[in-house]
N, C-alpha and C positions, 0 to 999 in steps of 0.2 A: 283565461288567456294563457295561453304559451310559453313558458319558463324557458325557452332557450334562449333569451337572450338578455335574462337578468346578470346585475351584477355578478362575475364569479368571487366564488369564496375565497378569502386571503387568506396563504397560509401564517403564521406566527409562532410563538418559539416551540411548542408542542408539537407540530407539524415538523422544524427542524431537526428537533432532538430524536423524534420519532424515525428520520431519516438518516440521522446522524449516527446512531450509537448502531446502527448494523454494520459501519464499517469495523466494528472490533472483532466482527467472527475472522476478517482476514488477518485479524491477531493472533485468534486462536488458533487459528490452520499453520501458523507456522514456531508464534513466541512460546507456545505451551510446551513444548517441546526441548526448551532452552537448556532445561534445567535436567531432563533423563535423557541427553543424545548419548552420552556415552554409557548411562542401562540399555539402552535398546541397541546397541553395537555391540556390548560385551553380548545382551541375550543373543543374537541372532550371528555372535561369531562365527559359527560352525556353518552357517549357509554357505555358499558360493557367492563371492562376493558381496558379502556382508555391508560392509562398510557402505559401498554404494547402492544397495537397496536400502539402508536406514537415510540416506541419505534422502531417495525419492521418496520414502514414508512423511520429511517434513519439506519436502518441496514438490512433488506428486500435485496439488492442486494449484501449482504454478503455470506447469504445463495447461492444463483445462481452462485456466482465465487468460494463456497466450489464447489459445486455437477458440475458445468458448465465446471470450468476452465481443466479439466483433459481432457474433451470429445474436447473442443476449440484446445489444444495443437492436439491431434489425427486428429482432420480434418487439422488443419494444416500441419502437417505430410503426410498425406494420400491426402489432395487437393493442398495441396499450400497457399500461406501465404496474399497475398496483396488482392484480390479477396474478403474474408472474410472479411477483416479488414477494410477494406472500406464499405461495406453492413451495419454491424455494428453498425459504429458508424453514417449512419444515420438514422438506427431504434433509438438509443441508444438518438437522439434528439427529434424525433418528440413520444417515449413514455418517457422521461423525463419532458418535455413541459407540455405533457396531464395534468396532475394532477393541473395546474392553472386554469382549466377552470371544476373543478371536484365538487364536496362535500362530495359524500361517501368515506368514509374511505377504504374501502371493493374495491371500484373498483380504488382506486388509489393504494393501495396495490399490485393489477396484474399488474397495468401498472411500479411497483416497481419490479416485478419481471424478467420482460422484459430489465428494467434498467440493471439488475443484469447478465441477460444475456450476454449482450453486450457487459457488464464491463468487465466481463471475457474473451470473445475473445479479446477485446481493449489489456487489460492487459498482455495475455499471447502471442498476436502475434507480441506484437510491440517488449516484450520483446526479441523474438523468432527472429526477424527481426535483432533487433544489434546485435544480437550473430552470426547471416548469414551474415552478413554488416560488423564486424569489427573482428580486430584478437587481441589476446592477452592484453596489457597494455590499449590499444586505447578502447577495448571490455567494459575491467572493469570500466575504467574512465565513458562510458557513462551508464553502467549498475547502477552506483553508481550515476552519475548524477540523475539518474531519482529520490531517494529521496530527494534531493536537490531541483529539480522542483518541483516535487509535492507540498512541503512544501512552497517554496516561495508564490507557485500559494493561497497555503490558505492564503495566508498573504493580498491577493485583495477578497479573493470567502468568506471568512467570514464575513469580513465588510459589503462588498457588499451583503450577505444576510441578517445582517442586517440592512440594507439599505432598498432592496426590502420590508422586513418584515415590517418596520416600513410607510413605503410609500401603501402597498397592501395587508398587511394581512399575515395571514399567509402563504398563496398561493405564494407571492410576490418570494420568493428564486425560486421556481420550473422555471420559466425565463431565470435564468441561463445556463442553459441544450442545450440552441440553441449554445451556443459557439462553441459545436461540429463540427457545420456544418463548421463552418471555419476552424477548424483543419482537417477535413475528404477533403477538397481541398488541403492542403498543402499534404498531405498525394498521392491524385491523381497526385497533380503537380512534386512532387521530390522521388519518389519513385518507384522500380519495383520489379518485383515477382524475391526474391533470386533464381539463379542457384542452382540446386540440386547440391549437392556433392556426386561423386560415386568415391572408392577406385580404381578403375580401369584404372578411365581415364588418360590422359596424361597431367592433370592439375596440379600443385603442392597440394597435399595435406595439410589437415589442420592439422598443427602440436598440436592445442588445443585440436583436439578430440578424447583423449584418450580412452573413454567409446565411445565402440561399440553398446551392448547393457545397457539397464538399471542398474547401480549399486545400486539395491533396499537397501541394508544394509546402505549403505551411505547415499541415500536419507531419509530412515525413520528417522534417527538420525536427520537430518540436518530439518527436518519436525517437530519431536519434540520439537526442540529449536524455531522452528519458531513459532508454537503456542501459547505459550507465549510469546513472541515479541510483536505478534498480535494485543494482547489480550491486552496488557499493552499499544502498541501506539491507538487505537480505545477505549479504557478504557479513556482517556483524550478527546479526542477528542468527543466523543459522549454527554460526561458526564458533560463538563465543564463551560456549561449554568446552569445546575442543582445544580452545588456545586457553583455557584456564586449567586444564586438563596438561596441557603442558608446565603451566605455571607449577604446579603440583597441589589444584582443590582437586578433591574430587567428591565431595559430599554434594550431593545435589543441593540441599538448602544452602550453602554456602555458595554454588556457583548460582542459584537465583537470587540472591540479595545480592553479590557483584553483578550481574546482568543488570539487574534492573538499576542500579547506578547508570550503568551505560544509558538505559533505554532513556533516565533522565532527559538527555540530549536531548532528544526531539521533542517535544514541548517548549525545553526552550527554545529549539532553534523554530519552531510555529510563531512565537510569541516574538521573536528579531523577526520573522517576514511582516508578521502584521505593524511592526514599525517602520521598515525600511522600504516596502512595497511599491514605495511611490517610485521607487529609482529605476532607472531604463532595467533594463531584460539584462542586458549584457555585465550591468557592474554585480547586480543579484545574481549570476550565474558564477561570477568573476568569485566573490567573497564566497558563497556555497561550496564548491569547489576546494578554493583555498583552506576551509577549515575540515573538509573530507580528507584534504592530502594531508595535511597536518595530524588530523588523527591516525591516518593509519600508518604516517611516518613514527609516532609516539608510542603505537603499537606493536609496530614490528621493534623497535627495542625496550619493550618494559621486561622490567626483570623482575619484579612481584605483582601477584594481582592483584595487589589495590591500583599499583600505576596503570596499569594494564585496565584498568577498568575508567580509571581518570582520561584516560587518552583513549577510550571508545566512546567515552562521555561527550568528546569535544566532535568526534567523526557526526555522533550519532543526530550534534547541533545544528553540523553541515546539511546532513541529511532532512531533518528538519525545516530549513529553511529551502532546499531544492525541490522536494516534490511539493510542497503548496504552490511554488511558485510556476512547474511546470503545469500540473493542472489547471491550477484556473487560467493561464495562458492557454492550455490545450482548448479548455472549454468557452471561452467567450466568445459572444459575438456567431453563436453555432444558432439558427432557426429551430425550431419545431420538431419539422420535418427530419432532420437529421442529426438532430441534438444525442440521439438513443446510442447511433452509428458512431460519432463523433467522442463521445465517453466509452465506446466499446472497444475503437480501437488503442485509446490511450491506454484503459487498463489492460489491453490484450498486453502490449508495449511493457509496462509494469510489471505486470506478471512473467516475465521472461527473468526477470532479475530471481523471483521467487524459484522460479524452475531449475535454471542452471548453476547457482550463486554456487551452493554447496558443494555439487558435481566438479564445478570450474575449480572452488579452491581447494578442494581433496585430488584434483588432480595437479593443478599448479603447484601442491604443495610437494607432492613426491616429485618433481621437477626442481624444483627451489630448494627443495633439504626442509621443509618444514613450514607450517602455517604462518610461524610468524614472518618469515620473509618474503612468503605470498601477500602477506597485508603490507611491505613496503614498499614490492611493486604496485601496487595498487597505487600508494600513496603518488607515485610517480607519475602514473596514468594523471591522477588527479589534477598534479600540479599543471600539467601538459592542459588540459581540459579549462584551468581557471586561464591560466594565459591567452587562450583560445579565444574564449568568453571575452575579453576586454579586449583585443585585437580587433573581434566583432564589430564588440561596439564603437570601438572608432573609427573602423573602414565604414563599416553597414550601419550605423548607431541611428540614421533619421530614417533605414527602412524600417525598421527594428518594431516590435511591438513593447510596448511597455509594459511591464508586470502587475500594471492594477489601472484598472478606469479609470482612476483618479490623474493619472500621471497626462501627461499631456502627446499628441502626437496621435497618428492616426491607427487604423489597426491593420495588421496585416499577418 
């Protein structure tokens, strides 16, 4: 008899994690770097604008998951999901690696672009995968995990660069990148290609996927809010070699153990979503906000880098609680059919922040007189944004989507 139409296989925490722990190569593509930005600006001084080609060396695969991740989502959709994502991430190794054994700038730039590519299938099919693998509460939990991962994982991938950095140069971080290859076997060994969902069959239906097709009004909003999110978590993260660099570290291990202070934040601020989540969209966007501007208000005047690293710690909380909560908002309630699309354009979205954070605040900064007073217009922005958020929600608060299933009200 005909196995199509046996029970499907449940996925469970193995299938999770297997999906899970690929989100930290988009750690590596940008936090490995945290700790040697200013080795690879002194080496590559003498180029023609230096400063900003080191720059696109740790944001370079930001651009490729803006313009990549939409078209990633689409083949997933149209090919199937596990096939890719495997191919991927081990291009996604052997042209991250390249660039240790490189010296032009120029050509380790394409093989940054190749990086970028990859990220964004990585990014948008795994994501695409627990949304196929899991339902409802179990969905969010691991949707929301993933910045919890990620962030932990910077809490080894920046030391650890600066580590490499100070043992091999500046070269020393790109090493990192083989890690891939052991997650792209976990990935082979506990994983399989999602069953299609078609309305027809005699399967239970997915009661999450209320969107048929595309709800473009809802996603450009929900887009919006994302790119500054972005822009604000990659704004620290890119930057925070550079502002410690003013503080007067400049020992690379020294500026990766204050980093990853910072990167603390987000875990905890993972761990405040999964308690507060129940609450409308609008007051979670309200408080997110609020402790992003607060950090970078605390940053633009720290005057030693421990305080300087205490008030990216609180930015970094913010951050933390915003992108789990834009996600799984972007993602719910997406069908089948365009669940692939629907994860491709958020992290297209995302990745704009990775792309231009740097670029923006090496430019704002020679504008403003200096990095740290680029991070207190920021903080401004923020403030402007949390107020926003809660005006929201009291004009628009019953159109509003709620930030988790659990919450009550309808979706939209």
């Amino acid at each position: 008899m005909s196995a199509t139409f046996t029970t499907p296989r449940r996925a469970g925490f193995l299938q999770g994690m297997a999906l899970l722990l690929p989100i930290t190569l988009a750690v590596i593509g940008v936090s490995v770097f945290t700790a040697t930005g200013a080795q690879m600006t002194d080496h590559f001084r003498n180029v023609p604008h230096g400063d900003y080609l080191v720059d696109l060396l740790q944001t370079m695969p930001g651009f490729w998951i803006v313009f990549f991740s939409p078209v990633a989502g689409w083949l997933a959709d149209r090919f199937g999901r596990r096939p890719i994502l495997i191919a991927s991430m081990v291009v996604y190794a052997v042209a991250g690696v390249a660039p240790f054994f490189m010296e032009n700038i120029y050509a380790i730039l394409v093989t940054r672009c190749f990086v970028g590519m990859c990220e964004s299938v990585v990014l948008t099919i795994t994501t695409t995968m627990l949304c196929d693998y899991f339902r409802g509460a179990a969905r969010e939990r691991w949707l929301a995990g993933q910045t919890g991962v990620a962030s932990l994982s910077a809490l080894v991938v920046i030391p650890l660069g600066g580590y490499l950095g100070t043992t091999y140069g500046w070269q020393g971080p790109f090493l990192v990148y083989l890690y891939s290859v052991l997650l792209v076997l976990g990935v082979i060994a506990f994983t399989w290609e999602p069953e299609r969902e078609a309305p027809s069959t005699a399967r239970q239906p997915d009661a999450d996927a209320y969107y048929q097709t595309m709800p473009w009004a809802r996603m450009i909003g929900i887009i919006a809010i994302t790119l500054l999110g972005s822009v604000c978590f990659y704004s620290t993260i890119t930057k925070n070699a550079a502002a410690l660099v003013t503080l007067g570290v400049t020992d690379p291990n020294r500026i990766g153990h204050l980093s990853t202070i910072a990167s603390l934040g987000v875990p905890i601020g993972t761990l405040m979503f999964w308690m507060l989540c129940r609450l409308h969209i609008g007051w979670l966007l309200g408080i997110d906000f609020l402790l992003i501007a607060t950090g970078f208000t605390m940053m633009s005047s720290a005057a030693t880098p421990m305080s300087y690293a205490i008030a990216a710690n609180v930015q970094q909380i913010g951050c933390g609680m915003v992108l789990p909560t834009l996600l799984v908002w972007a993602t719910r309630g997406l069908a089948y059919a365009i669940r692939g699309r629907g994860n491709g354009l958020w992290q297209g979205a995302f990745g704009v922040g990775l792309f231009i954070s740097a670029a923006l605040l090496t430019f704002l900064g020679k504008q403003l007189g200096g990095l740290l007073p680029t991070f207190g217009m920021l903080g401004k922005v923020c403030f402007v944004a949390a107020a926003a958020a809660v005006v929201g929600k009291l004009i628009w608060g019953r159109l509003a989507l709620p930030a988790s299933s659990g919450a009550s009200g309808a979706a939209h």
